[in-house]
N, C-alpha and C positions, 0 to 999 in steps of 0.2 A: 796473412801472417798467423801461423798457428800459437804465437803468443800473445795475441792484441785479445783485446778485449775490452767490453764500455759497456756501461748502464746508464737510466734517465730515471729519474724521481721527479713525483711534480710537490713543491714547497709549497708555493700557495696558489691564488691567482691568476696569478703574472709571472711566477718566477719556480723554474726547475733546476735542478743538480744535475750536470752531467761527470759520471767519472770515467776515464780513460786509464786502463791499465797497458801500455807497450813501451816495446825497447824500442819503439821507431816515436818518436815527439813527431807529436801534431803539427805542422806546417801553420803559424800565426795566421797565412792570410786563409788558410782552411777553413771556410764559413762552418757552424753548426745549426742546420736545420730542421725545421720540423714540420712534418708531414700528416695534414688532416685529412681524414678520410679518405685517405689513397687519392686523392684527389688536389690537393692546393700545396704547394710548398712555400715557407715563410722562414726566413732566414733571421734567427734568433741573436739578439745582440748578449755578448759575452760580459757582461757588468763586473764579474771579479775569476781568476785564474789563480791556483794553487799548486804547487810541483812537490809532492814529497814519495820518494823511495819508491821510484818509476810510475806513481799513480800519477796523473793530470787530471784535476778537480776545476771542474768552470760552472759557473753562476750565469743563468742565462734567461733572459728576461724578456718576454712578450707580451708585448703591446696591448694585443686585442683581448686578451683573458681568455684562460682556459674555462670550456664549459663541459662539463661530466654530459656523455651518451657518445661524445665523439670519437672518432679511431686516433690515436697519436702518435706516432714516431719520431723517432731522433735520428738525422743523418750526419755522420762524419763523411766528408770525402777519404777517400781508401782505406776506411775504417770500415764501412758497411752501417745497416740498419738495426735499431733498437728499440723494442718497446717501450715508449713511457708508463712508468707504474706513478697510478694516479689515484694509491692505499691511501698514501700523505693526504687526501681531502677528508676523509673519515675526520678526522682531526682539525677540520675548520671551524673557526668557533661558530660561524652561523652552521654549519653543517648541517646537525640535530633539527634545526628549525626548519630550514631549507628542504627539506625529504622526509620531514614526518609525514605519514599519510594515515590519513583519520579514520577512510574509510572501513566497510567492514567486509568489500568483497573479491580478498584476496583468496589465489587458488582459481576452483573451476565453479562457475556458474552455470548449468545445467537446465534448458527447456528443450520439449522435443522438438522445438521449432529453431534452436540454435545454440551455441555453446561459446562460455566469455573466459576466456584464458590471464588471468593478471598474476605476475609475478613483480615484486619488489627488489628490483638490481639497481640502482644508480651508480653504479661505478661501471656498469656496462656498455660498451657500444652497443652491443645488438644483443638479442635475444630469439632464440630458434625455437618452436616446438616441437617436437618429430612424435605423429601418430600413427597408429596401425590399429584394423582392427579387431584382431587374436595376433597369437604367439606367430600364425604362421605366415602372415602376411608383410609386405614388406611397409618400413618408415614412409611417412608422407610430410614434408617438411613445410614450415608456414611459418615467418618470420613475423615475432609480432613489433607494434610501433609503441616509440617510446613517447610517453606521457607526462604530464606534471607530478611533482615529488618522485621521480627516479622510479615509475610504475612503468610497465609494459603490458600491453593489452594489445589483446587479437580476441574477435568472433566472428569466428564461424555458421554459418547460414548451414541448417540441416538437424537430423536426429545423430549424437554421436553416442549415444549412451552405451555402453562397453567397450569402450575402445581406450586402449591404452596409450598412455602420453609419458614421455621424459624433455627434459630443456636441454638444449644448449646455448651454456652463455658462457661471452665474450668477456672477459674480464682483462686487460694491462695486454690485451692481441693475442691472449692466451682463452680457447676456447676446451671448456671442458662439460661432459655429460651429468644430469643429474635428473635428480625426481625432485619431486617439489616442496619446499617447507612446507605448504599446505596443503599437503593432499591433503583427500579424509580416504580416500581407498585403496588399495593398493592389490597385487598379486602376490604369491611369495614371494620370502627376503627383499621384499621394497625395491622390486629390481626394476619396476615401473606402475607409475601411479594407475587410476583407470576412471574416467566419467562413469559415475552411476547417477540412478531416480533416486533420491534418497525417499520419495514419498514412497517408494517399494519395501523401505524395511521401515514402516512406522507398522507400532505392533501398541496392543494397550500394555503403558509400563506399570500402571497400578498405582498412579498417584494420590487416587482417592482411599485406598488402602493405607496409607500413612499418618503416623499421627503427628503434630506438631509438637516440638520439646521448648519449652519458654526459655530453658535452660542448659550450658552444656551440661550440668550439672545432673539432667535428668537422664543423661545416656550412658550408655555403657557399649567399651568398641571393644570388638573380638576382630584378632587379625589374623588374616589366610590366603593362602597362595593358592591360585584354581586347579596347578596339578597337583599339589600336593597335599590339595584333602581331597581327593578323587582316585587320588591313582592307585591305593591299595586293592592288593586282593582281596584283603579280610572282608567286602562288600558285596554287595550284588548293584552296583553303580556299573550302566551298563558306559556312556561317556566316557569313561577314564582319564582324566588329565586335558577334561577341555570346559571349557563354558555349558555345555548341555550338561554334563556331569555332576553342574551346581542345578540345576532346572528340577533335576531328578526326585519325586515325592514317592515316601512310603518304601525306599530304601533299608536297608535294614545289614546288620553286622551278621558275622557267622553266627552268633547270640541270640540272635533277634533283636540287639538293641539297634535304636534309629541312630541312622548313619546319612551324610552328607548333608544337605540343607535344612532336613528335619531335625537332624542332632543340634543346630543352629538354633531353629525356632523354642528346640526343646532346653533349651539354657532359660532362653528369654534376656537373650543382650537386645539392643537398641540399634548397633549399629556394625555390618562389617567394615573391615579395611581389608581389603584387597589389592595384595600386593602387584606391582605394575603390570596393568594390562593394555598400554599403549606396545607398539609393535617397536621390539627392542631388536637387536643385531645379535648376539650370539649364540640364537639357537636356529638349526636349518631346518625351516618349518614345513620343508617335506618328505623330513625324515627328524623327525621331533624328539624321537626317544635316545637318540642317538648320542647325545647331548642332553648336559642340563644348565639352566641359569634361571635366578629370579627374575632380570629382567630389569636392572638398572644401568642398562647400557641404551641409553634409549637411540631410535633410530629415525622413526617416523612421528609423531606425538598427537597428530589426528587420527590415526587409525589402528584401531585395536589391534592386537597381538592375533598372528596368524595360528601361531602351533598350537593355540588351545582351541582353535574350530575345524571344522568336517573336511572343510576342504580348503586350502590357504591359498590356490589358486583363482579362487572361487568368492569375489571382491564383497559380494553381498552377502557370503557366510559367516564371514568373519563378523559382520557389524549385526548381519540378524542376531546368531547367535548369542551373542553380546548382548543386548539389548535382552535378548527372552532372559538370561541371567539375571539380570540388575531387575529386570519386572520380577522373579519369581520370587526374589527377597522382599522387593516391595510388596506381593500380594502375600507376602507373610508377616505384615507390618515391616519388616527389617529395612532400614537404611542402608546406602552402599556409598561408603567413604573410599574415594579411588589414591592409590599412594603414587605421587608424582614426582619427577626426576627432571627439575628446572636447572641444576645446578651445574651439569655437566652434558654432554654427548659421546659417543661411543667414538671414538679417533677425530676426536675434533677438527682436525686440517684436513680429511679425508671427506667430510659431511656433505650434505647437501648446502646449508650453511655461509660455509666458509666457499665452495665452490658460485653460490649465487652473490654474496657482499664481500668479496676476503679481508679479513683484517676487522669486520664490526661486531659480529656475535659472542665474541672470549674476549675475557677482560685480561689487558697485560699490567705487567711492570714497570715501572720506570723508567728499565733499560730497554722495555722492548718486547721483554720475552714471554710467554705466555704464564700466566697467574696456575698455581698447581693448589691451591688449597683442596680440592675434592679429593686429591691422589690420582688425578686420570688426565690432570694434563693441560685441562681446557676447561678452563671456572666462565661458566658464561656470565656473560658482561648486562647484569637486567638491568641498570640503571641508562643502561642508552634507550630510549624511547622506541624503536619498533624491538627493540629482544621483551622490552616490557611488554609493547602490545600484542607480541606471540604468545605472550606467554598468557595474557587477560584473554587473549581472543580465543586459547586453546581451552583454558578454564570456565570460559563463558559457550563453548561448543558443547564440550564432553557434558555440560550442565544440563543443556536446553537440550540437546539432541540426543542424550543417553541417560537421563535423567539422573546423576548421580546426587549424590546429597552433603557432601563432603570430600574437603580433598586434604591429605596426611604427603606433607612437602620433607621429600627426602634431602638432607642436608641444606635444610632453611637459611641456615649462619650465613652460607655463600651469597645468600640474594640478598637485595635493599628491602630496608622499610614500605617505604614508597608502593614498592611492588606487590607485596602482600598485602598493606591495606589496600589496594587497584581493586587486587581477586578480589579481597573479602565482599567491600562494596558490592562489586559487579552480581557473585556468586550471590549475597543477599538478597538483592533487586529480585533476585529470579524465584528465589527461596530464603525465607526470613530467616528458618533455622538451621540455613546452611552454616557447616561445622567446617574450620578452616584451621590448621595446626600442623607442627613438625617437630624437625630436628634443630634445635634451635644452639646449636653449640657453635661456638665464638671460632670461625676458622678462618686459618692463616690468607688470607689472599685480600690483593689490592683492594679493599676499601674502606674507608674510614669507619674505627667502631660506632661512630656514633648515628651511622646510615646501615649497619648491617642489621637484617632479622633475627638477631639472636637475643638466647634469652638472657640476657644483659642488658639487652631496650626493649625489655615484657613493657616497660609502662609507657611505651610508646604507642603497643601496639593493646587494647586493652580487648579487645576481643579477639584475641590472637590466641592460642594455647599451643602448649609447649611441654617435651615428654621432660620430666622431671627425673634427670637422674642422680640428683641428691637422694630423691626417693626410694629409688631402685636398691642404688649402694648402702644406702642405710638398713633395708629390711635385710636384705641377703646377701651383701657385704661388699667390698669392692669389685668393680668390674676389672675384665684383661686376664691375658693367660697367667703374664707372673705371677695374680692373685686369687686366684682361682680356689684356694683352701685359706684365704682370709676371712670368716664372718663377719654380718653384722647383726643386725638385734636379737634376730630370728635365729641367728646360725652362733652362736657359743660365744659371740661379745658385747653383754650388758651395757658395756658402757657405751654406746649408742643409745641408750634410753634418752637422754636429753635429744637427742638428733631424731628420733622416733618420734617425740612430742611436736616438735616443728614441722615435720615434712605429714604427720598424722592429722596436723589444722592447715593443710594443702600448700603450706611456704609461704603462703601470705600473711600470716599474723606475726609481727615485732614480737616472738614469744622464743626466747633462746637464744635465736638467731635475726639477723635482720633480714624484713623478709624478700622473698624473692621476686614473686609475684603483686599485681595492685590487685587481683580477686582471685577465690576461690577457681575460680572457672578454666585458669589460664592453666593450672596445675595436672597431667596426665599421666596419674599413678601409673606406673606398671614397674614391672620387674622382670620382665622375661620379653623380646621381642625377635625378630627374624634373625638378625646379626648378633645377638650375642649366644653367650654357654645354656642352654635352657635350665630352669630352674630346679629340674633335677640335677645337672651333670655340676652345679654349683654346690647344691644341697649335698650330694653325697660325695662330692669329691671335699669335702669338710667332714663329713662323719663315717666317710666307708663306704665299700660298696657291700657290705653284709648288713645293713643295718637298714635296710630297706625300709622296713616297717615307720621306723623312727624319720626316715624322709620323707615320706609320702606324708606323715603326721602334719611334718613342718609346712610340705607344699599346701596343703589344708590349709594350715593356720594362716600364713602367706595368702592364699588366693582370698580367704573370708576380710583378712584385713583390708587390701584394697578394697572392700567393698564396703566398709566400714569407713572409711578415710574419708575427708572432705576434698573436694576434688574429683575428678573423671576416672572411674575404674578405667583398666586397658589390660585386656588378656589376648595373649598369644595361642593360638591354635594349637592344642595336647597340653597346654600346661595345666589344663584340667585337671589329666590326670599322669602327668609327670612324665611326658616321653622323654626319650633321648635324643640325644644327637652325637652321641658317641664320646663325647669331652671332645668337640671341636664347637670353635663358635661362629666363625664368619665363613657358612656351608654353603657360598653364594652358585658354585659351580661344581660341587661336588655331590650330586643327584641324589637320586629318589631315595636311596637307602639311608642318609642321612637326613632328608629333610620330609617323608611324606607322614602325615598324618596314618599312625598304627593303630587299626580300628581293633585289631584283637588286643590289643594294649587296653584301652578302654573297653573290652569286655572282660579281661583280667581286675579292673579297679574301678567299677562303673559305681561302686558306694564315691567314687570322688565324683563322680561326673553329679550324684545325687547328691551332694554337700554342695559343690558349686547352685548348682540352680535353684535349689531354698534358699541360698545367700545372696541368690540374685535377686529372685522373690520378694527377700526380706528387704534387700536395697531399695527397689522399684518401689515395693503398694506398703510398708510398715513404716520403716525409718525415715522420718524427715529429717533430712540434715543436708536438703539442698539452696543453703544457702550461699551467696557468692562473697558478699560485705568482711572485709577480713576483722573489722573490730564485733560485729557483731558475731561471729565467727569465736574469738576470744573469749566473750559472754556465755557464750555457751560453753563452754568446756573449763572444768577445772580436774585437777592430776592429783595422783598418789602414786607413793611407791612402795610395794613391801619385800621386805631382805633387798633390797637394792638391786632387783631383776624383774619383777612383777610387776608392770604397770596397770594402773585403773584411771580407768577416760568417766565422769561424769557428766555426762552429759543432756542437757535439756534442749529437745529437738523442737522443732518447728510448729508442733502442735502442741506442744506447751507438756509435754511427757518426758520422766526422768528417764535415762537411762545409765546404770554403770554396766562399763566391756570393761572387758578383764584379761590380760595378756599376759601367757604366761609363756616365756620361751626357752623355758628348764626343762630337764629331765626328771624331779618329782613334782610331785602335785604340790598345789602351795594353797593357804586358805585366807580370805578376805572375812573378817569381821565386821557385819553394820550396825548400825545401829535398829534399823526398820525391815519388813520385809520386804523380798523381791521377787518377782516373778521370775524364772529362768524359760531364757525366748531363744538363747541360739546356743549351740553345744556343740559338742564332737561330732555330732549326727549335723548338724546344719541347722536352717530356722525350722522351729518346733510347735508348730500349730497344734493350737487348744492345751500347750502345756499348761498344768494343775499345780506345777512345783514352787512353791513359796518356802523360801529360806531367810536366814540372818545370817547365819554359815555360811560361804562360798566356797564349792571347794572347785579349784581349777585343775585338771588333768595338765599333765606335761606337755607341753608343744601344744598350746588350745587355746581355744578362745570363749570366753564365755560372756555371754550376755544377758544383761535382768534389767528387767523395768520395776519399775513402784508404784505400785496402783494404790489407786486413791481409792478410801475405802469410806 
């Protein structure tokens, strides 16, 4: 009958839905059966029948209890066969308990004497491996056997090491192809995983080269995308736009100034963030340039990004390469904070995912339908207990085995509490001053605010830090295209001075406002990052684009203040020295011309690159003000204001030294009168070693920052 039609859902237990859609009514004495494992047939009792607007809905109840790994069918006589979907178990309350699996060796286990295949599917009958071993040989098929907690395990006897694997699994008699949530290696675009020696790409990553920071308080993150400070011409980086291309020493601009990892070392920040180098979906990594994206579509999340190594076919380039990266920053003291994308996946119902568990990894709705807080679709669901332990076991991976030192959680708000203290934990265990932070903004999707990671439950999570963009919006004024020529302190409106004195004692001190933070530490100045207007195209889309001079002033004053603030400097890669991005802000997939690091830019203004790194200087080994305590925090600092635009911070630092800064964010000079004298330590030039200049006069330059101590005499 080309108009019949019938589905099966399993309720609980014991009891499934069957509905019937025909203009021919089912026959009462028409048994409906159901068929295990193509093998047994059991004739289900119908417990309740409902007729409405040609559907037939029956309730139908058996005996023996359904058990997850089995095959199930529904038969109508002259109706035909049905799959049972048997999604509805997700949803049993022991479920979570039932198939939590603890262990830690999921994925491929690897000796030359034999290889352990375990994938996590409980909703599966069966589960297929198919290997080969190259592109040119054909599939070899090995079903593996199902296990306790809805695990599937198969090993093979022998050396498999480069050989490529995909699954198929069985889900509702519906069998589809996929690569594995855990791989760790891949061939290009993730089109099938591969066994490798992982003891073949251990390399020294330089951890004895590192220093330990007591404090976040003692670091400072610089964030950079690996093709986009690589890929200009203005260099002689011979890599361009891969992982070797950060390795690269003694590099140098058309200038001569240092360029690529030495321009790095030569700031003297503490820490990079490196935006996602897990292997993301939207760019085809064997034609890389072809395309552009940052790389928040993530695809694979154990194995690095293909298009930034030699060869993406090539399973072991990708991780070596990777690895000599994250070591080269290490043996240049430099920490490497890796930026993670827990919060979504690239076509969620398309994933690997969704084809291995359907219905458990994305958090839904009430009704049903999938949760869209990220804008992409598919808000994963971390408070179910294995998307949590993907996500700790991926964080506890990329830790131990690529030695990262931090992780920067792109859209945090989306995920629980619970989860991020998990990482933090774990990431600790391994490394004490592992740095753990995001995007902590309160976003729309099913979960209760008082379980989500945003920063609205900072005092939940007290070693947790979170970018502050009270902070942002307050120095240079609100974020968003509409506002794009709105200021704030920095940018032509004063009255953000009270909002400058709050977010200046890191949002943690009851001083104005109530504060945001329970420490210093949690607070992550910045004002310019990958998605938004760069703090040029903000800056001068307020005062002109003829007034050059006058912007690059202000980005000065701006970048010295973060460094001055209590709380975690965070500078964005060029806002050094004031690149563009054309007045667009979210340049996620609009390429190199918009987003790569312009190194002859920074030989046109390289007095800014020389302000920033005395003010880094001056952060690091001068100014103690790394404290976290927000009342003791208050103690220290007391305020002035002069003409009602001029602020002055007094401040008594950590080693028991005065200091007044002095902020002036006018167009003429303005002058502070003390009572005693003071040294003057930081100027328009930057921090000013062995200066001789003692005044009682203050005179501040327009758009500057000045700073003096009081020496005891």
């Amino acid at each position: 009958m080309i108009d019949n039609y019938f589905g099966a859902n399993l309720i609980d237990k014991n009891t499934i839905k069957v509905a019937l859609f025909s203009s021919v009514q089912k026959n009462d004495s028409a048994p409906i059966n159901l068929i295990i494992n193509d093998e047994r047939v059991v004739k289900l009792e119908i417990k309740k029948q409902v007729f409405l607007n040609g559907i037939s809905m029956y309730t139908c109840f058996f005996n023996e209890g359904f058990k997850l790994g089995n095959s199930y069918k529904v038969s109508i006589e002259n109706y035909g066969v049905a799959p049972l979907s048997v999604i509805e178990a997700l949803d049993f309350p022991s479920f979570d308990d039932d198939y939590y699996y603890p262990n830690d060796d999921l994925g491929v286990t690897y000796t030359t004497e034999k290889t352990t295949f375990k994938i996590w599917a409980p909703l599966a009958s069966k589960v297929e491996v198919l290997i080969r071993k190259d592109f040119d040989s054909k599939y070899e098929g090995h079903y593996l056997k199902r296990e306790d907690k809805g695990v599937f395990s198969l090993t093979l006897d022998g050396d498999y090491e480069g050989y490529h694997y995909i699954y198929s699994v069985t889900n509702n008699e519906i069998s589809a192809f996929t690569t594995d949530p855990y791989g760790k290696a891949s061939v290009a675009n993730g089109k099938e995983n591969v066994i490798i020696d992982f003891s073949k790409t251990k390399i020294d990553m330089h951890e004895d080269k590192l220093p330990t920071y007591k404090s976040y308080l003692d670091t400072i993150i610089y964030e950079l995308n690996v093709r986009d400070y690589t890929i200009d011409e203005h260099t002689n980086i011979e890599n361009k736009g891969k992982y070797l291309g950060l390795t690269e020493t003694g590099k140098v601009t058309k200038c001569g100034h240092k360029a690529g990892i030495d321009h790095i070392e030569e700031l003297g920040v503490t820490h990079v963030q490196i935006l996602p180098m897990y292997d993301f979906k939207t760019i085809d990594e064997l034609h890389p340039l072809d395309s552009y994206n940052w790389g928040y579509d993530p695809q694979q999340y154990f194995v690095p990004e293909g298009s930034y190594s030699s060869d993406p076919n090539d399973p072991y380039a990708r991780i070596i390469e990777c690895k000599k990266m994250i070591a080269a920053f290490h043996e240049k003291g430099i920490k490497v904070n890796m930026d993670v994308v827990y919060n979504h996946v690239y076509e969620g119902l398309y994933s690997a995912f969704e084809k291995v568990v359907p219905g458990y990894y994305f958090r839904k709705r009430k009704d049903g339908t999938l949760c869209n807080g990220t804008g992409c679709g598919n808000d994963v669901d971390s408070e179910r207990p294995m998307v949590r332990k993907l996500i700790t076991d991926c964080c506890k991976f990329w830790t131990e085995e690529y030695g990262i030192d931090g992780l920067r959680f792109d859209l945090m708000g989306i995920l629980d509490v619970k989860t991020i203290l998990r990482v933090n934990k774990i990431c600790r265990e391994i490394k004490p001053d592992f740095m753990v932070y995001g995007e902590g903004w309160d976003m729309n999707t099913e979960l209760k605010s008082d379980k989500k990671a945003s920063i609205l439950n900072s005092f939940k999570m007290e070693d947790i830090a979170f970018f502050n963009d009270t902070y942002r919006d307050t120095l240079k004024g609100p974020n968003g295209t509409d506002k794009l020529k709105s200021g704030g302190y920095f940018t032509g409106n004063p009255s953000y001075v009270e909002g400058f004195k709050f977010v200046f004692l890191s949002s943690s001190v009851n001083f104005v406002y109530p504060a945001r933070f329970i420490n210093a530490a949690q607070s992550v100045n910045y004002v310019e990052c990958h998605d938004n207007f760069t703090l040029f195209d903000k800056v001068s889309s307020i005062y002109g684009k003829d007034e050059e001079k006058k912007v690059l002033d202000i980005i000065k004053q701006i970048n010295g203040t973060i460094l001055l603030s209590f709380g975690i400097p965070f500078f964005h890669a060029g806002q050094e020295v004031g690149l563009t991005k054309y007045y667009e802000d979210n340049t996620y997939n609009m390429g190199d011309k918009y987003n790569k690091f312009r190194w002859d830019t920074l030989d046109a203004r390289f007095d800014m690159v020389t302000y920033l790194k005395s003010m880094i200087y001056f952060r690091k080994n001068i100014f103690k003000i790394n404290e976290e305590n927000p009342e003791k925090i208050g103690k220290m600092n007391t305020f002035s204001i002069t003409d009602g635009e001029l602020l002055s911070a007094k401040i008594k630092s950590l080693d028991n030294k005065e200091y007044i800064i002095c902020f002036n964010p006018t167009d003429v000079r303005k002058t502070v009168i003390l009572d005693d004298y003071y040294l003057l330590v930081c100027g328009q030039a930057g921090y000013l070693k062995g200066s001789d200049v003692r005044i009682k006069t203050l005179p501040i330059e327009p758009h500057c920052i000045a700073v003096y101590l009081k020496e005891e005499i």
